[in-house]
N, C-alpha and C positions, 0 to 999 in steps of 0.2 A: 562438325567433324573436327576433332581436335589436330593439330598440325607440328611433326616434328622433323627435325632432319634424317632419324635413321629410326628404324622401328624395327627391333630385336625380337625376332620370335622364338623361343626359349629362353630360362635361366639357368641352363644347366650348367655344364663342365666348359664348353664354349660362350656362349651365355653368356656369360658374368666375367668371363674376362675383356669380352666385346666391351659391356657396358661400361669396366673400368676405362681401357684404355681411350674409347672414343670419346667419353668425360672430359676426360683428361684436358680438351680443348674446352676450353669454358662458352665459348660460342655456338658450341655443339649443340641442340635439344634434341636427347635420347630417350625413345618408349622402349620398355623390355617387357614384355609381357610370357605369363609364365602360366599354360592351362593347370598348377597345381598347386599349392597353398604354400604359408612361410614354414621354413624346415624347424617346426616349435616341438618335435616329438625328442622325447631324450634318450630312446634310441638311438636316430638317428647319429647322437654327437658320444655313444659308449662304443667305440670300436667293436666289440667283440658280440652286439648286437644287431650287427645290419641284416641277418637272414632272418629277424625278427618284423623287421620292416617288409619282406615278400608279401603279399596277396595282399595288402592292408590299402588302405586309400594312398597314400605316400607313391604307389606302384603302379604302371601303366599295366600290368597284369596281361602282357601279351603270350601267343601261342602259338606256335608253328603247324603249320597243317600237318599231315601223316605223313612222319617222314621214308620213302619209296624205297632207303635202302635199311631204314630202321624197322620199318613198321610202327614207330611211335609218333606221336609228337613232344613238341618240346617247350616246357615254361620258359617265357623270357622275362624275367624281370626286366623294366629300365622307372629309374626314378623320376618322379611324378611331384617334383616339390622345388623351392630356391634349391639351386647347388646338383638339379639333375641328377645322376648317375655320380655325380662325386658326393654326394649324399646316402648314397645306398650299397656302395661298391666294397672292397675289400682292402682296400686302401694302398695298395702296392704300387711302389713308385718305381717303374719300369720303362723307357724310353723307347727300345727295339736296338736293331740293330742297325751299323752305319750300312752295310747292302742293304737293307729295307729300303731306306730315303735315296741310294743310288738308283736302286731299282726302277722306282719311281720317275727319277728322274730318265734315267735311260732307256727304260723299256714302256713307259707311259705315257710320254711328250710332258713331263711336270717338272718342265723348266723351273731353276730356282729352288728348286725340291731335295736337291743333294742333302747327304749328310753333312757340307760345310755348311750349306746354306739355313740348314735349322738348325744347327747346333747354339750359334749364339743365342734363339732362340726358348730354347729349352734351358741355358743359362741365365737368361733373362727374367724367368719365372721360376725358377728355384730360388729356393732359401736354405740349402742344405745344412745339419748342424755340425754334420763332423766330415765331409768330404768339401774339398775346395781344389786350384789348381785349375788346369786348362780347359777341364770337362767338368766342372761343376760351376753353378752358382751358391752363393752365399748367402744373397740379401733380395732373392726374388721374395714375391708375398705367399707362393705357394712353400710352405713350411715341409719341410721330408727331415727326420728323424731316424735315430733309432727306437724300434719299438721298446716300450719300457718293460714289458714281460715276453719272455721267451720261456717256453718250456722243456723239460730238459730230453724229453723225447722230439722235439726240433732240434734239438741239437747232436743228441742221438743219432738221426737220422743222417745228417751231413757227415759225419762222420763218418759213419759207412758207407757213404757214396763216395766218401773218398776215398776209403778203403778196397770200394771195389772197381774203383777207378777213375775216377773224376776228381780236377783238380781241384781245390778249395779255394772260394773266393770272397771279399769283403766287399764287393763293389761291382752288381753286373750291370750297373752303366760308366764303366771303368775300359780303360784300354780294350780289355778282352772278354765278352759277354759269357762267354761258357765258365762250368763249373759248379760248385756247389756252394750253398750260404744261408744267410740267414736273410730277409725281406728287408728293406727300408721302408717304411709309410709315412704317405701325406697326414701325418696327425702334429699336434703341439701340444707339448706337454702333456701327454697319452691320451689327446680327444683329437675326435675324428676334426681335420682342418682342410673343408671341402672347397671349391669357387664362392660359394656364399660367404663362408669366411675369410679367404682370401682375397678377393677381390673384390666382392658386389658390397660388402658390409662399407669397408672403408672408400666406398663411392656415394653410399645413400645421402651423406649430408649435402653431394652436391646440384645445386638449385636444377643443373641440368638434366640429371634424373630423371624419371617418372617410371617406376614398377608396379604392374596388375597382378595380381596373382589371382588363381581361381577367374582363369579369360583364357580357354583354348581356343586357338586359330582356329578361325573357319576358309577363309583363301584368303590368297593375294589379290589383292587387286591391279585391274591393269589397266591404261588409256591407250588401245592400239595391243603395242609390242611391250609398255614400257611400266614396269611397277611402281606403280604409284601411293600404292597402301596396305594395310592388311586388315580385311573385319572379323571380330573376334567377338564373345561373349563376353558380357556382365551383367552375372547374375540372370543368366538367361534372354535377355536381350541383345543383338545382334547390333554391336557398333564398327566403324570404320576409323582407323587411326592412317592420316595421310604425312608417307614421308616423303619431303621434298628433295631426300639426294638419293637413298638409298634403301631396300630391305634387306633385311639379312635373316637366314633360316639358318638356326640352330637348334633345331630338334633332335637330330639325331639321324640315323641310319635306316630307323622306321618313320619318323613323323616328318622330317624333311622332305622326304620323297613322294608319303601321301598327299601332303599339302602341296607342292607342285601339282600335283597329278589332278586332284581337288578343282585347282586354281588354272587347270583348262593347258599346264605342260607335262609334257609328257609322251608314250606312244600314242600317236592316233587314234589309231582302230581302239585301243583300247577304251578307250577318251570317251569316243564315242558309243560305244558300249553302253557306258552309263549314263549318256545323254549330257556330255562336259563340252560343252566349247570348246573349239581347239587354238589355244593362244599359239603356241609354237609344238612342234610335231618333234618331240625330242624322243626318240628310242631309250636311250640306255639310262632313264628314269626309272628307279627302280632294279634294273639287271644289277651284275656284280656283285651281286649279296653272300655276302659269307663271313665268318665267325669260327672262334677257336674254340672248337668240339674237347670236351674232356670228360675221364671215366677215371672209375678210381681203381683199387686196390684196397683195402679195409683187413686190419685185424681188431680183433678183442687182444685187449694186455692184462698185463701182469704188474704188480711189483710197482705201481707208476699210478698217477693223481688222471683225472680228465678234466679238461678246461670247462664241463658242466658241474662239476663242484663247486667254482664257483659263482652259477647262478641262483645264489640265494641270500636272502636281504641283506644277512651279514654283509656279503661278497659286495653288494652293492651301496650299502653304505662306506666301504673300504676304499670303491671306487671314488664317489662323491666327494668323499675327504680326502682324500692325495691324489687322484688321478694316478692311482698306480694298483698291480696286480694283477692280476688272472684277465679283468675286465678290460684292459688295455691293451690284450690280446688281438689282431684281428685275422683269427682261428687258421688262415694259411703263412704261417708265419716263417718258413722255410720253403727252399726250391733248388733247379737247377736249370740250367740248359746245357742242352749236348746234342749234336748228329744222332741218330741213328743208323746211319748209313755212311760209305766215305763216300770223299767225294763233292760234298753238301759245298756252295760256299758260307754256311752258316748253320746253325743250330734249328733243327726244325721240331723238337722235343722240348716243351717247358716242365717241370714240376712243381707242384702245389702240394705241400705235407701240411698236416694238420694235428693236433695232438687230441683229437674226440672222433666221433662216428660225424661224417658230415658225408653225404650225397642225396641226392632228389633234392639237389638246392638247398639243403639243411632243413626239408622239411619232416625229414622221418625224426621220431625222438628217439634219440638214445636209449638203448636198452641193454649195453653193457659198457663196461670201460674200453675206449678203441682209440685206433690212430689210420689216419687216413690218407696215403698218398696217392695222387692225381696226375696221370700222364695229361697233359694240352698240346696238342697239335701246335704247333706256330707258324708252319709252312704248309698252306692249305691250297692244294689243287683244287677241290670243288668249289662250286660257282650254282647260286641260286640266284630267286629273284622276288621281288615284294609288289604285290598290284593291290590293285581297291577293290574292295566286296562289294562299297555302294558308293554312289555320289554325295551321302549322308556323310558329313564330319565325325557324327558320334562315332560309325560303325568302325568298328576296329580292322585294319587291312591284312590281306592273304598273306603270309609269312612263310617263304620256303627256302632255308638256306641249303638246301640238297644236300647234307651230308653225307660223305660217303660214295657220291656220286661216280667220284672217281675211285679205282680201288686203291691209286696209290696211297691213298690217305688210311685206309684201311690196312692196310700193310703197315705204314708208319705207328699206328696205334698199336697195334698189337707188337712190334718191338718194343714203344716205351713201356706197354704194361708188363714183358718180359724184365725189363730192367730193373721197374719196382718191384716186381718180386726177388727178385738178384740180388737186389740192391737190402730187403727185409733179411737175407739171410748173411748180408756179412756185418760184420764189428759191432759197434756196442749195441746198435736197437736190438736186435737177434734177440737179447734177454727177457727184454720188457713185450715182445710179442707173444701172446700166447696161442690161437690158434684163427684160423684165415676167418673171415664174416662174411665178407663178398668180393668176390666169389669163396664157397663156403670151401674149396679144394683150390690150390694152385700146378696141381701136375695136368694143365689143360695141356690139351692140343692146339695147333693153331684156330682152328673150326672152330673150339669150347671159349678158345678166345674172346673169339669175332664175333660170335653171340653174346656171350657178357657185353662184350661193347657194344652191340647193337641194343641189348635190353638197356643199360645203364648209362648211355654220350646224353650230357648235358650240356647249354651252353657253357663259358666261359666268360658269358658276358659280354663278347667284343664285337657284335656286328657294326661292319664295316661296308662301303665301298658301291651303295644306290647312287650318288651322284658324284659318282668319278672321276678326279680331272683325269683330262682327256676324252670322255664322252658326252658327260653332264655340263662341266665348269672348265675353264679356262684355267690356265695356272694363275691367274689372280684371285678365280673361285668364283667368276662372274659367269650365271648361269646361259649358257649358249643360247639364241635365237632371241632373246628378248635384252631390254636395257634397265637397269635400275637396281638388280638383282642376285644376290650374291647367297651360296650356302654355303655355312662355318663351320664344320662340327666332324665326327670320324666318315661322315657318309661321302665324303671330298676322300678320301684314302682310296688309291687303286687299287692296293694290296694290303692285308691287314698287315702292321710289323707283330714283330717276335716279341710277342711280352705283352702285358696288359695296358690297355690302351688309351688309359686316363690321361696320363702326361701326355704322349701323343695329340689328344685333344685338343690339351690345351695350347701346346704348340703350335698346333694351328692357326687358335684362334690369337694367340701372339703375334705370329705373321700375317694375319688376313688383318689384323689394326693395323698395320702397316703398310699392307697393300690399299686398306680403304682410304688410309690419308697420307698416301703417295709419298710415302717416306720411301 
């Protein structure tokens, strides 16, 4: 049994900031192990081909059961390689809101969790290139940019949100989150620049190290109450890695909370159910679960190029050789936030425009020239929850973020997708729009709505909030009833924040080095 001080399960977006910073101490020896292979696909590193990467080995190729107010289920992507979900995401560098981390702290018991309290935080891992000042960083490893192609129907688009009333903004992790702009992304020099690049790369040389890849967790191990390991795969054989101070779970919002639950914590009854020993009798393992539902709005254009023009060899040899162009796109490359309602203390509406036909995950092909904007939820009332089908590691867990559950959510939807329709018909885009795709009419009723959104809510990609501080973790992130044991990653979030959730992540995992070496 090989023997380390901390033994990191995940390399994802938390991951790999762990492994940096706890290195960091050279008397540290850190295992990070990763159930999915080195991020060697060159998708992966072409911005404008991450939905390339869905269903493919790279992809945990999760699914949500039928969803009760949808009638559907729902594809979840999450990345399945070095660099996690910062590997496969969309690259938008988005923080939330400063009532997010109050919230948190005020309505959650997640002491320490304020907006002052992460903010230096989220400065400390930036590297911004052209925002500096009180609320940025400059010189973190995580690199944010401007994207080097924007299109002109993203721009287009802002424009008439201004026009029809929203204010226009260069910065919505800036003073004031609402408004209208253009995206900022984690890339460098227009290639995607995920945690593997950021931070696990310029760790590998050091002695303290050790990364498995292609080694998914099978459990924690525990002597009593207290974690003492974690046994994992190689190559199909079943070994034990024993950490002598600490484990830490960074899976995520799905694989954190199976492997608790695996590893004998979790609810009881449940537990036993599937014949799990019960280390410690923790409930709200798994509860909490929810994610930021979005549906689109879609035309065919006119008059105007599509960002699948340039998917072809040319385009990508153009990429190859300057890292600029169409390819350095990453296809949501405009948005906004705003209320839908007064009242709000914050923005519960995000938007995602796109300059091609992008929904069902960007699995449908393009079949005309379009442009696609996407209301997201970011103030989600509903509440689901994630259990285990089997006591088997392989088998993939029951996934039900209940959307819609509540209807105020469903109300909220359908104002933002009133807006992007509003929002198609003033100032400059109005031109290059030629006639609706989906829904194939815009004179719905609220009903005709509410069915489009029912047929069409996909994730967002941001599930959050299985091991909650306050039910799961302590505000240190040390998992309640047991000792040794800590999860790092968005499943630690009460509440999802307003915006995409990648920096968020890694915020965390900035603060949990911190917390784990008593800084």
């Amino acid at each position: 049994m090989d023997s380390y001080d901390y033994v990191i399960v995940g390399a994802g977006s938390a991951g790999c900031v762990l492994a940096n910073r706890l290195t960091e101490d050279p008397s540290a020896q850190v295992l990070l192990i990763e159930a999915g292979a080195e991020d060697t696909a060159d998708e992966i590193h072409i911005p404008a081909a991450f939905a390339s990467l869905f269903k493919t080995k790279w992809d945990w190729n999760y699914e949500t059961v039928e969803q009760k107010h949808t009638g559907k289920t729902a594809y979840w992507p999450r990345g399945k390689m070095l660099g996690g979900c910062s590997s496969i995401n969309a690259m938008i560098y988005i923080r939330g809101n400063r009532a997010d981390y109050d919230g948190w702290r005020d309505s959650h018991g997640a002491e320490g969790w304020g907006w002052d309290d992460v903010l230096p935080y989220f400065k400390r891992a930036e590297g911004n290139q052209r925002f500096d000042g009180p609320l940025h960083g400059t010189d973190g490893p995580l690199n944010v940019e401007d994207r080097r192609f924007t299109h002109e129907l993203s721009t287009a688009w802002v424009d008439s949100a201004v026009a029809w009333g929203l204010k226009r903004t260069d910065d919505f992790n800036g003073e004031s989150q609402e408004g209208a702009g253009v995206y900022q992304v984690t890339c460098k020099k227009g290639r995607r620049w995920s945690t593997a690049d950021a931070y696990l790369r310029p760790a590998l040389e050091r002695p303290n190290l050790t990364v498995k890849t292609c080694a998914p967790a099978t459990r924690v191990v525990f002597e009593g109450t207290r974690a003492v390991g974690v046994s994992y795969l190689d190559n199909g054989v079943e070994r034990t890695a024993r950490a002598s101070t600490e484990v830490l779970l960074s899976g995520g919002a799905v694989n954190s909370p199976q492997l608790l639950m695996l590893s004998g914590v979790g609810p009881a009854e449940h537990l036993r159910e599937h014949g799990i020993d019960v280390v410690a009798a923790l409930p709200g393992v798994g509860e909490n679960l929810h994610d930021h539902p979005a549906c689109g709005i879609i035309w065919s254009t006119r008059g105007t190029t599509d960002l699948v023009d340039a998917a072809t060899p040319r385009g990508l040899v153009r990429y190859q050789l300057t890292k600029r162009g169409p390819l350095t796109s990453n296809i949501g490359e405009a948005g906004a936030f705003f209320p839908t309602t007064g009242g709000l203390p914050a923005p519960d509406m995000q938007i995602h425009v796109a300059p091609t036909l992008f929904y069902d995950n960007g699995m449908r092909e393009p079949t005309v020239p379009g442009f696609t904007s996407a209301a997201t939820l970011v103030d989600v009332a509903s509440r689901g929850r994630l259990r285990l089908k089997s006591a088997n590691p392989a088998w993939k867990p029951e996934i039900d973020p209940a959307y819609y559950s509540e209807s105020v959510d469903m109300d909220r939807m359908i104002a933002g997708l009133r807006a992007l329709i509003e929002i198609g018909r003033a100032g400059p885009l109005k031109r290059f729009l030629d006639q609706p795709f989906l829904p194939t009419r815009h004179d719905l009723t609220d009903a005709e709505l509410a069915e489009h959104i029912r047929e069409n809510t996909q994730t967002l990609y941001h599930p959050v909030g299985t091991c909650a501080i306050g039910s799961v973790v302590d505000p240190q992130l040390r998992v309640q009833g047991v000792e040794g044991l800590r999860v790092v990653d968005a499943s630690v979030m009460p509440v999802v924040p307003r915006g995409n959730t990648n920096a968020p992540t890694i915020m965390v995992a900035e603060k949990a080095a911190d917390l784990i070496r008593g800084r």
